[in-house]
PDB file of N, CA, C, O and CB in Angstrom:
ATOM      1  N   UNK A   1     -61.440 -10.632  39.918  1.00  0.00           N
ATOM      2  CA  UNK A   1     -62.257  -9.780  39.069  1.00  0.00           C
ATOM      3  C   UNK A   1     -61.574  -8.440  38.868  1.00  0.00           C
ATOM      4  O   UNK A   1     -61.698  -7.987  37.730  1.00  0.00           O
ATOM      5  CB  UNK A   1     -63.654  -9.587  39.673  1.00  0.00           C
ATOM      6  N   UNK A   2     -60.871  -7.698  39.742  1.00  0.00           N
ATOM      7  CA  UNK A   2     -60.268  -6.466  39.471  1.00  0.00           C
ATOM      8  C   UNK A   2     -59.182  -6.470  38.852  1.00  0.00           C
ATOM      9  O   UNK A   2     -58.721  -5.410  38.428  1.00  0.00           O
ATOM     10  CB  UNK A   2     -60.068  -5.810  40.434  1.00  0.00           C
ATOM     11  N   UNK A   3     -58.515  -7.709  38.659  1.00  0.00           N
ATOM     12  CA  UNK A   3     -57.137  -7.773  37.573  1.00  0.00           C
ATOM     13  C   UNK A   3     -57.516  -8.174  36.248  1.00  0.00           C
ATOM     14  O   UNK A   3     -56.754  -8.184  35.281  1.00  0.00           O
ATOM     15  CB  UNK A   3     -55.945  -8.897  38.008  1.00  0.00           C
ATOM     16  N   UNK A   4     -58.997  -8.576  36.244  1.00  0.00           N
ATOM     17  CA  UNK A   4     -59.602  -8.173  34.905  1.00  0.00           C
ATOM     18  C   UNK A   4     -59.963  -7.027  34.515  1.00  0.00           C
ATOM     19  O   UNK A   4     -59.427  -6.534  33.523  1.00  0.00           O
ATOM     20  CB  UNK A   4     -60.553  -8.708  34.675  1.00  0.00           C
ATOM     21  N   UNK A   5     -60.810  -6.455  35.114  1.00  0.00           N
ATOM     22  CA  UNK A   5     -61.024  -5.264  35.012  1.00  0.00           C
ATOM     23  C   UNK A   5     -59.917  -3.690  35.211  1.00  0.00           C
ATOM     24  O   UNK A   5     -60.396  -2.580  34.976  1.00  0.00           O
ATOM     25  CB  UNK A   5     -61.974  -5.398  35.812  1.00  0.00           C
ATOM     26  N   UNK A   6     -58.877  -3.817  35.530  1.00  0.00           N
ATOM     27  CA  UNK A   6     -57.539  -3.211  35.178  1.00  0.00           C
ATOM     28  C   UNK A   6     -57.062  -3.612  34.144  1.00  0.00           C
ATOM     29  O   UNK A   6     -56.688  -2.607  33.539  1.00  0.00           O
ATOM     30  CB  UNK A   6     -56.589  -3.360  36.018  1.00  0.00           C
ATOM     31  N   UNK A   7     -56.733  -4.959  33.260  1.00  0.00           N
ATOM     32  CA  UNK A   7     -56.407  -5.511  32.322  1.00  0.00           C
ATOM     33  C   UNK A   7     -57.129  -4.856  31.042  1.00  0.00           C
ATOM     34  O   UNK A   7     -56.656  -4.275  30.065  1.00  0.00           O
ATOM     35  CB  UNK A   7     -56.601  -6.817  32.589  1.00  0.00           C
ATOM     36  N   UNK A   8     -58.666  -5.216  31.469  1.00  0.00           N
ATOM     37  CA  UNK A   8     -59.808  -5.059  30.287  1.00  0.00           C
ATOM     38  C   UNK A   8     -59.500  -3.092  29.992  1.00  0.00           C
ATOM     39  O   UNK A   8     -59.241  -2.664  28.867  1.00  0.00           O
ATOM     40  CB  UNK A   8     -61.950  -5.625  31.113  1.00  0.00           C
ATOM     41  N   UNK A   9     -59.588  -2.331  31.019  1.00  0.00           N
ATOM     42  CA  UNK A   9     -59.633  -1.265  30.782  1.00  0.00           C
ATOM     43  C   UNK A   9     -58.276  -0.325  30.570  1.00  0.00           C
ATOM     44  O   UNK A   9     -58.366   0.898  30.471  1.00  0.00           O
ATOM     45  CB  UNK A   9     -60.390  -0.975  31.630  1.00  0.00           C
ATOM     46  N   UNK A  10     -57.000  -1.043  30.511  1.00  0.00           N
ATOM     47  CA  UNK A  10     -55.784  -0.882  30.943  1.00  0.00           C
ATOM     48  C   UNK A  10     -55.291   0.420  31.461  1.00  0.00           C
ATOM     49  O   UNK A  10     -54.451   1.126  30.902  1.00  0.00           O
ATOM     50  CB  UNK A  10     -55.080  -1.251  30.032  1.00  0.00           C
ATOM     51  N   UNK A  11     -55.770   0.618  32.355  1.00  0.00           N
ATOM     52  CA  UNK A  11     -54.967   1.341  33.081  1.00  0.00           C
ATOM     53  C   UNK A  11     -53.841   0.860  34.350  1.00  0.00           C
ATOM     54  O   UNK A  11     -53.895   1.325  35.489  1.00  0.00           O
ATOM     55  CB  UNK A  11     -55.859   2.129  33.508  1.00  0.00           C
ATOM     56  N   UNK A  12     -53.175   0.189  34.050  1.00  0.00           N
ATOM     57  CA  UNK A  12     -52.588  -0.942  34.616  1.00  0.00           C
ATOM     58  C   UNK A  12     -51.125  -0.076  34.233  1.00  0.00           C
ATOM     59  O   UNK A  12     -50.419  -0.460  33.299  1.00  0.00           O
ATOM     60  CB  UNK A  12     -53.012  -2.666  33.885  1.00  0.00           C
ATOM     61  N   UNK A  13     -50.750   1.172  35.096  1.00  0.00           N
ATOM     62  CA  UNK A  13     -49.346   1.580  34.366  1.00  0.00           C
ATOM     63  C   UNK A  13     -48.040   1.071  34.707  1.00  0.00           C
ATOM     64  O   UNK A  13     -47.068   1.791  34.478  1.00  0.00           O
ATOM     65  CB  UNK A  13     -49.120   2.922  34.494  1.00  0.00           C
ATOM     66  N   UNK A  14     -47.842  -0.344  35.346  1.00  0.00           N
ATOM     67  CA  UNK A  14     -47.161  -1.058  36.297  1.00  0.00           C
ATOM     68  C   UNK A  14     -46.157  -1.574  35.030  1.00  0.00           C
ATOM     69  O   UNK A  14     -44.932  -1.475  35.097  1.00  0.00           O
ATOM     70  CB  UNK A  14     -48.130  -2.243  37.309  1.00  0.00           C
ATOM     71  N   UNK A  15     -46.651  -1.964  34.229  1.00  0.00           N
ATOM     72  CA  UNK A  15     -45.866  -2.314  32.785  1.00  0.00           C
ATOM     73  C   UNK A  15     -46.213  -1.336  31.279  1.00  0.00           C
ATOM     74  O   UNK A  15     -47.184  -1.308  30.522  1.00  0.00           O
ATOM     75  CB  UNK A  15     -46.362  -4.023  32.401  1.00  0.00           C
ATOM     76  N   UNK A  16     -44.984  -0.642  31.310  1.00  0.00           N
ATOM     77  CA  UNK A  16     -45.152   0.371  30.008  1.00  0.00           C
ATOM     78  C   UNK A  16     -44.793  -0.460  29.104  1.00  0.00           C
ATOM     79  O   UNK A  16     -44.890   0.138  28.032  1.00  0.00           O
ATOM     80  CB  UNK A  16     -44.278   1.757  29.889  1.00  0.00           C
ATOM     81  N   UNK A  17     -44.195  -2.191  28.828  1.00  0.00           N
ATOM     82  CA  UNK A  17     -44.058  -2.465  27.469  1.00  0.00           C
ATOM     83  C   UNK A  17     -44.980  -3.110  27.148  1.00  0.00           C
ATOM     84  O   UNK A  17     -44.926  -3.713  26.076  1.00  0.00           O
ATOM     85  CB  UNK A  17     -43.023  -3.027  27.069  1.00  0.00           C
ATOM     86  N   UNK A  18     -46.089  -3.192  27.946  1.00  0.00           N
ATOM     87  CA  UNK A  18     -48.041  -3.642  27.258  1.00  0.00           C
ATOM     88  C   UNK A  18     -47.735  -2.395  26.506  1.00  0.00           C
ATOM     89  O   UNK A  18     -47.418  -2.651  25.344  1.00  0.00           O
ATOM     90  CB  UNK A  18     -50.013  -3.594  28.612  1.00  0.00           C
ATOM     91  N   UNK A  19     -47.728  -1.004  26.824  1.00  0.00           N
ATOM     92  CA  UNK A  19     -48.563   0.190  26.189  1.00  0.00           C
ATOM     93  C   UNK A  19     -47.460  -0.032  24.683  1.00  0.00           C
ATOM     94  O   UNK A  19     -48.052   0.019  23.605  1.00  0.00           O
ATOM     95  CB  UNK A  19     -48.504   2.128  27.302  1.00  0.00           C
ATOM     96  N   UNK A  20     -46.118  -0.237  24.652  1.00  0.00           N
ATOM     97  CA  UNK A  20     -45.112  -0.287  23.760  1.00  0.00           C
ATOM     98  C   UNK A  20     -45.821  -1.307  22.487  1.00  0.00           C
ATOM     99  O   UNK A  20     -46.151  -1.190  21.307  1.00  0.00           O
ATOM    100  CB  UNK A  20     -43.664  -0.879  24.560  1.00  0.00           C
ATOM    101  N   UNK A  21     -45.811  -2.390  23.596  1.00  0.00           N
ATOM    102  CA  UNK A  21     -46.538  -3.148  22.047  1.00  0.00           C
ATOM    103  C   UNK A  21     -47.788  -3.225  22.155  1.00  0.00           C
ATOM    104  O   UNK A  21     -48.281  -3.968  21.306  1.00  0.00           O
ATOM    105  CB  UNK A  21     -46.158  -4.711  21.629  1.00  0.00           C
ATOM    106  N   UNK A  22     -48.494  -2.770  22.838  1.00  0.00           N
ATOM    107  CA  UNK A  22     -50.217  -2.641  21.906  1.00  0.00           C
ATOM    108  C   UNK A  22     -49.727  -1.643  20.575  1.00  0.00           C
ATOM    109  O   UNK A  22     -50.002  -1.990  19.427  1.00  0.00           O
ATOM    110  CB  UNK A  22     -51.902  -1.504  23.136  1.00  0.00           C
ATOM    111  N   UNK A  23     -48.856  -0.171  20.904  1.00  0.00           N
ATOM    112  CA  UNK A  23     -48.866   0.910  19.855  1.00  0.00           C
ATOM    113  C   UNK A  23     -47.817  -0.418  18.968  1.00  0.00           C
ATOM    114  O   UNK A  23     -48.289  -0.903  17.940  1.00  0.00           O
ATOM    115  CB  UNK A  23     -48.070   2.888  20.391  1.00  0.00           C
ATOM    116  N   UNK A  24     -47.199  -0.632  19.194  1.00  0.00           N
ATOM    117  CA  UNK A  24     -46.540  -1.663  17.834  1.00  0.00           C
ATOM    118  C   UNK A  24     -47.720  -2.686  17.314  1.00  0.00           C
ATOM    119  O   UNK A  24     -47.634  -3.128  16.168  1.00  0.00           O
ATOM    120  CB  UNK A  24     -45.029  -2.830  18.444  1.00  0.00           C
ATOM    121  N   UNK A  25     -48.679  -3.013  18.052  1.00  0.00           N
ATOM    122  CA  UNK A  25     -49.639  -4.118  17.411  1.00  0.00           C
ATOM    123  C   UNK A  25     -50.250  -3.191  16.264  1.00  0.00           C
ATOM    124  O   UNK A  25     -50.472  -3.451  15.081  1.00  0.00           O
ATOM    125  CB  UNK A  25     -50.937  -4.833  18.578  1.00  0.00           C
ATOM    126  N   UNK A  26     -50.417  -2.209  16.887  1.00  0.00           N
ATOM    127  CA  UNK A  26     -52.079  -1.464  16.336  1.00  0.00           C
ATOM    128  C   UNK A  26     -51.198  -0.980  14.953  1.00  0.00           C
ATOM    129  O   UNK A  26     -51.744  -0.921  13.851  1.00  0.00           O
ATOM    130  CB  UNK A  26     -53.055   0.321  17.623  1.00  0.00           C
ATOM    131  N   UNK A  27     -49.701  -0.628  15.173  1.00  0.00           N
ATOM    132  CA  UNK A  27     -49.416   0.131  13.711  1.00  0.00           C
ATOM    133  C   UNK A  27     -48.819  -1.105  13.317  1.00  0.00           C
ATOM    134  O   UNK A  27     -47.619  -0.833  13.344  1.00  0.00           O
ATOM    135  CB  UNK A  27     -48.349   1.673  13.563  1.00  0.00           C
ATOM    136  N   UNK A  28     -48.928  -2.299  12.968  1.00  0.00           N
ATOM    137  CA  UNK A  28     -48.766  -3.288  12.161  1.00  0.00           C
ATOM    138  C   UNK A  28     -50.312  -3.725  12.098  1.00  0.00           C
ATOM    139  O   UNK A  28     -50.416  -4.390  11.067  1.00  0.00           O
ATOM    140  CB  UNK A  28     -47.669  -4.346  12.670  1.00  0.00           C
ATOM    141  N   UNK A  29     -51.202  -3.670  12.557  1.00  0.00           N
ATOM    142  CA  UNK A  29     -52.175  -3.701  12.295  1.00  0.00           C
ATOM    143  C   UNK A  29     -52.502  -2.661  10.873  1.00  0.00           C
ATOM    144  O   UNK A  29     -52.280  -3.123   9.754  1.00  0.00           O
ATOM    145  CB  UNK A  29     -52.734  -3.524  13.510  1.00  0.00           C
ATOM    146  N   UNK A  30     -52.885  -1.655  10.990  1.00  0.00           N
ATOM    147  CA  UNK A  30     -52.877  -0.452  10.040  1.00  0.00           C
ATOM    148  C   UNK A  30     -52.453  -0.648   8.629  1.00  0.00           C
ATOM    149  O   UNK A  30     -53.156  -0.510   7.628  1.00  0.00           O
ATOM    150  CB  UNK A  30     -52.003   0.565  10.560  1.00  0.00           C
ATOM    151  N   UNK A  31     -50.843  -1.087   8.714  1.00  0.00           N
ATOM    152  CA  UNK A  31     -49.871  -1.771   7.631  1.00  0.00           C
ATOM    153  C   UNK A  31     -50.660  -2.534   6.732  1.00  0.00           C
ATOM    154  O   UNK A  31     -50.976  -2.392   5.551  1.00  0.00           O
ATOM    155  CB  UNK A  31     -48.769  -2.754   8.249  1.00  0.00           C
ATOM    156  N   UNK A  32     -51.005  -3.786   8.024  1.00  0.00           N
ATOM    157  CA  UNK A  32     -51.597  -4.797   7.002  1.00  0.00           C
ATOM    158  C   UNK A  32     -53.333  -4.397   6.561  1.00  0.00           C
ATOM    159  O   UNK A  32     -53.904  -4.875   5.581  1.00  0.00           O
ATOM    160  CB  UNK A  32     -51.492  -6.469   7.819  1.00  0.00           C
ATOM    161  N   UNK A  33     -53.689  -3.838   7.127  1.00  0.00           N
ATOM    162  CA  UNK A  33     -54.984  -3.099   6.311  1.00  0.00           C
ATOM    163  C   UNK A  33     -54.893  -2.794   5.514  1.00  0.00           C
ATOM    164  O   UNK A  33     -55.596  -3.427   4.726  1.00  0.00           O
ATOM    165  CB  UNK A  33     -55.571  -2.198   6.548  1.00  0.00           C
ATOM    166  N   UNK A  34     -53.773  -1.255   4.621  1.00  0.00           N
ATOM    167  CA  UNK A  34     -53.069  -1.029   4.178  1.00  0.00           C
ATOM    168  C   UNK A  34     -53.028  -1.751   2.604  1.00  0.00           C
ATOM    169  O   UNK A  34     -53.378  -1.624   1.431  1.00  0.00           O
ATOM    170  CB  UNK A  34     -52.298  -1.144   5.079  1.00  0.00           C
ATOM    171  N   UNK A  35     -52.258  -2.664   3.650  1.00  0.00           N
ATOM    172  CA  UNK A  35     -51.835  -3.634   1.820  1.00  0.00           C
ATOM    173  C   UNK A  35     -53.000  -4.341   1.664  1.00  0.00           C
ATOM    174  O   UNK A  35     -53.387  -4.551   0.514  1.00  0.00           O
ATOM    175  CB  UNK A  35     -50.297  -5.084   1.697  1.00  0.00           C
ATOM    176  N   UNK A  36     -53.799  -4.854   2.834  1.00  0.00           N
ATOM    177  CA  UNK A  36     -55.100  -5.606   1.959  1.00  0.00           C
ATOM    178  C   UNK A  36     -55.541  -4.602   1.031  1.00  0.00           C
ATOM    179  O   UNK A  36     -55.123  -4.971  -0.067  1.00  0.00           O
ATOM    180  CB  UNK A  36     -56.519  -6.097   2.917  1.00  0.00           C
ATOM    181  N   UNK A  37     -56.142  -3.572   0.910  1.00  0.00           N
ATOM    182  CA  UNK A  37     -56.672  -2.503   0.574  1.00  0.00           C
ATOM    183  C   UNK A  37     -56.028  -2.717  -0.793  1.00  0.00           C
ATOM    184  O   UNK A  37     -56.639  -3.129  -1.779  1.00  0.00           O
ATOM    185  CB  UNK A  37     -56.428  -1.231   1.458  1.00  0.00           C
ATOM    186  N   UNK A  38     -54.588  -2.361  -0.752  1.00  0.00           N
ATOM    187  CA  UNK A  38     -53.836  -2.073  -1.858  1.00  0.00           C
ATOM    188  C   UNK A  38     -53.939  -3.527  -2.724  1.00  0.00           C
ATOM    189  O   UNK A  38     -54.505  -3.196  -3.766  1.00  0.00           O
ATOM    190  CB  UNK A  38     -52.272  -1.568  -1.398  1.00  0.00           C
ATOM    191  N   UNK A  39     -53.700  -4.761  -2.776  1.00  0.00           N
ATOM    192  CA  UNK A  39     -54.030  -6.057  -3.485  1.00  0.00           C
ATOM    193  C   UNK A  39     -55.016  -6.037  -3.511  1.00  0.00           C
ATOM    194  O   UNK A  39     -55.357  -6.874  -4.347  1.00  0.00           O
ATOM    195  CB  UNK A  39     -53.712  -7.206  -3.125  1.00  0.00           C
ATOM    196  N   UNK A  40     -56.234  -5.358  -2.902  1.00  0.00           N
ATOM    197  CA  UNK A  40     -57.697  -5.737  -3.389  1.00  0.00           C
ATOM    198  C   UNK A  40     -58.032  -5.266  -4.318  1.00  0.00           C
ATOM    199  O   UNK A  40     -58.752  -5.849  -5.129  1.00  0.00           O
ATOM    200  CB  UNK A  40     -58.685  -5.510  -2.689  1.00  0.00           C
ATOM    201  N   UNK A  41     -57.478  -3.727  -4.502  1.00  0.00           N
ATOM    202  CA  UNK A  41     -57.931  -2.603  -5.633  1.00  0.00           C
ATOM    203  C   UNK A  41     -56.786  -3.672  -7.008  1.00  0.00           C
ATOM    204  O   UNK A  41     -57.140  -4.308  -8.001  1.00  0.00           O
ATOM    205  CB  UNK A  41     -57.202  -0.270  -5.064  1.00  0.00           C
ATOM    206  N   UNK A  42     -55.802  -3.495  -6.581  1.00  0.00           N
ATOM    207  CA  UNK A  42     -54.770  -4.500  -7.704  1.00  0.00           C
ATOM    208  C   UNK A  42     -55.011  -5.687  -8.302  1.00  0.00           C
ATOM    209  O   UNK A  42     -54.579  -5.960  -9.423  1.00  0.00           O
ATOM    210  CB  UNK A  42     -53.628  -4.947  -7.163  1.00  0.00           C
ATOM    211  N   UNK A  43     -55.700  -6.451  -7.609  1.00  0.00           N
ATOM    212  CA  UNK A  43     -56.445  -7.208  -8.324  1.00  0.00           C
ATOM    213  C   UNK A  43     -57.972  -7.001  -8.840  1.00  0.00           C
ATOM    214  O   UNK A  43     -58.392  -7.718  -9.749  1.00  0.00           O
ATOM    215  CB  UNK A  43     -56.357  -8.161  -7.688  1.00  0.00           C
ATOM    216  N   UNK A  44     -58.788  -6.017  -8.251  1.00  0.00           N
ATOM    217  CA  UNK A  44     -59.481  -5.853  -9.073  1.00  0.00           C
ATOM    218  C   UNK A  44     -59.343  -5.128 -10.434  1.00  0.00           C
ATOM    219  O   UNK A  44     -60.359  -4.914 -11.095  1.00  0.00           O
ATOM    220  CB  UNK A  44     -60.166  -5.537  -8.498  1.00  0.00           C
ATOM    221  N   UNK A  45     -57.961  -4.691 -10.934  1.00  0.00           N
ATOM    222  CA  UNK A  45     -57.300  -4.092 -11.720  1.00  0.00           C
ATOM    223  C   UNK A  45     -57.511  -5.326 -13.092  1.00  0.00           C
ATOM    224  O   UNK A  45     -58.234  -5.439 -14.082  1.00  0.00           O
ATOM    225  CB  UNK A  45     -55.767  -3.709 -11.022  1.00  0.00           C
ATOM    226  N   UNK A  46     -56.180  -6.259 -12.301  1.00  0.00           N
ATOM    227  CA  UNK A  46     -55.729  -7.161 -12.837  1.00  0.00           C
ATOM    228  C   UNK A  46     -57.280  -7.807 -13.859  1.00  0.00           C
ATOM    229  O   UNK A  46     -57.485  -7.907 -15.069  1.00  0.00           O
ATOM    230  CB  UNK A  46     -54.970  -8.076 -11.602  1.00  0.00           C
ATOM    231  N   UNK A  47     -57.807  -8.012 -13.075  1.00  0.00           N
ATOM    232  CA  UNK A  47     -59.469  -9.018 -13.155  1.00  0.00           C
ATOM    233  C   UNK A  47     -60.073  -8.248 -14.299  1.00  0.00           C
ATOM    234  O   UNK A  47     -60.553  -8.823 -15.277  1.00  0.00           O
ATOM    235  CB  UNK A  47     -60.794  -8.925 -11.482  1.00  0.00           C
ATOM    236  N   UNK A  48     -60.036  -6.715 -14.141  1.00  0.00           N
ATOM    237  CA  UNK A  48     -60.701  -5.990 -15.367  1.00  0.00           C
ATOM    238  C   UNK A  48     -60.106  -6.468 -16.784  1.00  0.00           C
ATOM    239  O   UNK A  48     -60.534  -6.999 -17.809  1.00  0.00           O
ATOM    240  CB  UNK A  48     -60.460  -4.345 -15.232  1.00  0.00           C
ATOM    241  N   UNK A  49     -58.710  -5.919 -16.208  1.00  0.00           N
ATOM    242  CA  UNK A  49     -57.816  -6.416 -17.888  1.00  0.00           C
ATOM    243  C   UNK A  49     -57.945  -7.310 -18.235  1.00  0.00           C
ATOM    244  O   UNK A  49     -58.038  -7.315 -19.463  1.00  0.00           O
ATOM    245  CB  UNK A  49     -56.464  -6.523 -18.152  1.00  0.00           C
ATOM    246  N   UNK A  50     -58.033  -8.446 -17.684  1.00  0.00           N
ATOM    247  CA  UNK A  50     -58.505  -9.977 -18.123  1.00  0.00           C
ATOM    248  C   UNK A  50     -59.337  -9.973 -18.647  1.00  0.00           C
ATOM    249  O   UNK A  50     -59.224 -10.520 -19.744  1.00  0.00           O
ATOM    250  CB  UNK A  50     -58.791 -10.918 -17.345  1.00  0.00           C
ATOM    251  N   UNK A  51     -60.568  -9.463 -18.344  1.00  0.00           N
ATOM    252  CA  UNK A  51     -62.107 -10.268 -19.138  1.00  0.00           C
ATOM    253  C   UNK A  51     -62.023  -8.991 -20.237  1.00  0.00           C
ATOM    254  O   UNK A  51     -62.381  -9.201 -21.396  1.00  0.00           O
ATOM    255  CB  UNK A  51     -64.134 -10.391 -17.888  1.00  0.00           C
ATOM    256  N   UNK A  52     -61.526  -7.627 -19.820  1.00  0.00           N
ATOM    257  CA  UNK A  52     -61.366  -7.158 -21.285  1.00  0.00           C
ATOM    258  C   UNK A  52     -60.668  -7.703 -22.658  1.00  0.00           C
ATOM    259  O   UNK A  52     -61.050  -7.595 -23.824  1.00  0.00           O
ATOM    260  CB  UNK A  52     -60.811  -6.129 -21.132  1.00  0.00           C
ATOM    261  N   UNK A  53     -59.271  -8.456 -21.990  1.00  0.00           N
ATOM    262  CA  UNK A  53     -58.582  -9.370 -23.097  1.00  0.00           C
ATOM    263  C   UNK A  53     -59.473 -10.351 -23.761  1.00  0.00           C
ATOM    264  O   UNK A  53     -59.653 -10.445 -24.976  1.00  0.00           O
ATOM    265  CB  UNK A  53     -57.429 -10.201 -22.498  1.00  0.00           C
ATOM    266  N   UNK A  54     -59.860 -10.871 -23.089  1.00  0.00           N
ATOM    267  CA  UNK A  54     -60.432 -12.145 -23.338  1.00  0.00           C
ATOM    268  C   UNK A  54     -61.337 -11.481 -24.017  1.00  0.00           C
ATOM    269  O   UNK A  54     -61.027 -11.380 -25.204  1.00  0.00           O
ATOM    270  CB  UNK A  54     -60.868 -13.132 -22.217  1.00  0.00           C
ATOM    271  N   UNK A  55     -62.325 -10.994 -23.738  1.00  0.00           N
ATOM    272  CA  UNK A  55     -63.443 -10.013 -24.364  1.00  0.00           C
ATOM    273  C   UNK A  55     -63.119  -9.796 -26.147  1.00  0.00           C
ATOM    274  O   UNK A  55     -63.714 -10.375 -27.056  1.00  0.00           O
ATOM    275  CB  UNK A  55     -63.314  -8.294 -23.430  1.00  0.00           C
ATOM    276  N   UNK A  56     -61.971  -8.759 -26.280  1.00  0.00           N
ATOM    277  CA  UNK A  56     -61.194  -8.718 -27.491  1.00  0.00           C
ATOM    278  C   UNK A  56     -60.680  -9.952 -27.990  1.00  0.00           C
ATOM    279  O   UNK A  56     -60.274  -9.801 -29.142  1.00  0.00           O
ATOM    280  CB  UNK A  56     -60.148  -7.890 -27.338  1.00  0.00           C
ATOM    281  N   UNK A  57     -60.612 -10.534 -27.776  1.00  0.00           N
ATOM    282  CA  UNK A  57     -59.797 -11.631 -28.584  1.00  0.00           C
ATOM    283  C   UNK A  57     -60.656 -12.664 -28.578  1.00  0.00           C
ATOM    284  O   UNK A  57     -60.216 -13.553 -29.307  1.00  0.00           O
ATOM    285  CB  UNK A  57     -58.379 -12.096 -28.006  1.00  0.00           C
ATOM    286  N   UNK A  58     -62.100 -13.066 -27.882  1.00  0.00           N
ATOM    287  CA  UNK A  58     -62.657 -13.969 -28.119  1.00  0.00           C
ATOM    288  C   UNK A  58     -63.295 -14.336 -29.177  1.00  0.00           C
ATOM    289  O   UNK A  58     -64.329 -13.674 -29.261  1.00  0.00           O
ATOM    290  CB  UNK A  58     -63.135 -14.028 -27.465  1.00  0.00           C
ATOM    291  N   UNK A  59     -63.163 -15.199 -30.175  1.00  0.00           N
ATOM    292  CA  UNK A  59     -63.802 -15.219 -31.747  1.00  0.00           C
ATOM    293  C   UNK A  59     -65.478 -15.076 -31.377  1.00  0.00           C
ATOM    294  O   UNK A  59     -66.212 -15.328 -30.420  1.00  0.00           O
ATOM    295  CB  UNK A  59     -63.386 -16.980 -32.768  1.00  0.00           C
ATOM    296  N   UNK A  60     -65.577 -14.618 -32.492  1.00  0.00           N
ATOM    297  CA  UNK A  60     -67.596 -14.287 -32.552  1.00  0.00           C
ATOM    298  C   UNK A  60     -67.967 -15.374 -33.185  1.00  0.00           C
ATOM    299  O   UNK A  60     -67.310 -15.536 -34.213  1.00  0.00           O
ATOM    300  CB  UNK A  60     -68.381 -12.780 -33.595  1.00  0.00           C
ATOM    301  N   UNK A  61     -68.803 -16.235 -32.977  1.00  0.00           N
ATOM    302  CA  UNK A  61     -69.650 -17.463 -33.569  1.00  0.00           C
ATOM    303  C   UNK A  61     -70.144 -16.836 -34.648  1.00  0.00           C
ATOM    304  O   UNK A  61     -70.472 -15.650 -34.695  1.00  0.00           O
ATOM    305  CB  UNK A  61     -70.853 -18.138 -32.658  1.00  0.00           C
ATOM    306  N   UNK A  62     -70.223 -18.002 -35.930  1.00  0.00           N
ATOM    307  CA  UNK A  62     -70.946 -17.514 -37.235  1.00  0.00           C
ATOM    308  C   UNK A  62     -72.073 -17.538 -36.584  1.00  0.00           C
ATOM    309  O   UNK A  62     -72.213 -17.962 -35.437  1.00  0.00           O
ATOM    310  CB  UNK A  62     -70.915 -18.356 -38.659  1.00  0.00           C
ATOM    311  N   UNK A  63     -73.342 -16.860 -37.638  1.00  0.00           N
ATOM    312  CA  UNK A  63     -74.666 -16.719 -37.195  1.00  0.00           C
ATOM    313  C   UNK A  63     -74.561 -17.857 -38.188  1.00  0.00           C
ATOM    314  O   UNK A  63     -73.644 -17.988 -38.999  1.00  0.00           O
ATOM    315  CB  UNK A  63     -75.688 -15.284 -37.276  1.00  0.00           C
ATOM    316  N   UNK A  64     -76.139 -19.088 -37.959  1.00  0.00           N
ATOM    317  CA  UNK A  64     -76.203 -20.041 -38.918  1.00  0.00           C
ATOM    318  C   UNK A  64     -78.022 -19.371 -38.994  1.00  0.00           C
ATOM    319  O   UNK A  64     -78.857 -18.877 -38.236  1.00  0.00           O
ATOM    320  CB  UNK A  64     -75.672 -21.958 -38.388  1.00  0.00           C
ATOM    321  N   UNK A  65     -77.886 -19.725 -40.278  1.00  0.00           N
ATOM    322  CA  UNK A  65     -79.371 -19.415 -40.742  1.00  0.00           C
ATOM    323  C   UNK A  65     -80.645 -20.366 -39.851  1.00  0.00           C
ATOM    324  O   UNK A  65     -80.474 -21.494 -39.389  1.00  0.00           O
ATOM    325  CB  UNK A  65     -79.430 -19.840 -42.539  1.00  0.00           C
ATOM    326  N   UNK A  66     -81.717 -19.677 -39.790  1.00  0.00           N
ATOM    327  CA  UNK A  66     -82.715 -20.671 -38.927  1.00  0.00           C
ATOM    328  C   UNK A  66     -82.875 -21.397 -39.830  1.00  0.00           C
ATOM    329  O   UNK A  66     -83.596 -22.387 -39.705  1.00  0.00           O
ATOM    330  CB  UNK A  66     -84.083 -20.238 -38.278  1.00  0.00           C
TER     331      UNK A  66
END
């Protein structure tokens, strides 16, 4: 139970390349937040221009008399 609880809370300073790559996890973590963020807004970009195209260029149905 206490090599969990050193683990869980890490203060465990016996190995500094845990602390090396947690800080390498967490800033590739960040990164890829990052770019989700950035392709989400980009495609919601993309998605606008589309249904605006389509929008413009879609022919209008004749009206037919009742």
């Amino acid at each position: 139970m206490a090599k969990a609880l050193i683990g869980y809370l890490n203060s465990d300073l016996r190995d500094p390349r845990s602390d090396a790559d947690n800080a390498r996890l967490r800033k590739r973590v960040a990164e890829l937040e990052t770019l989700v963020l950035r392709l989400s807004e980009e495609n919601d970009r993309l998605v606008a221009a589309r249904a605006a195209e389509l929008l413009d260029t879609a022919p209008m149905p004749e009206m037919q008399p009742a």
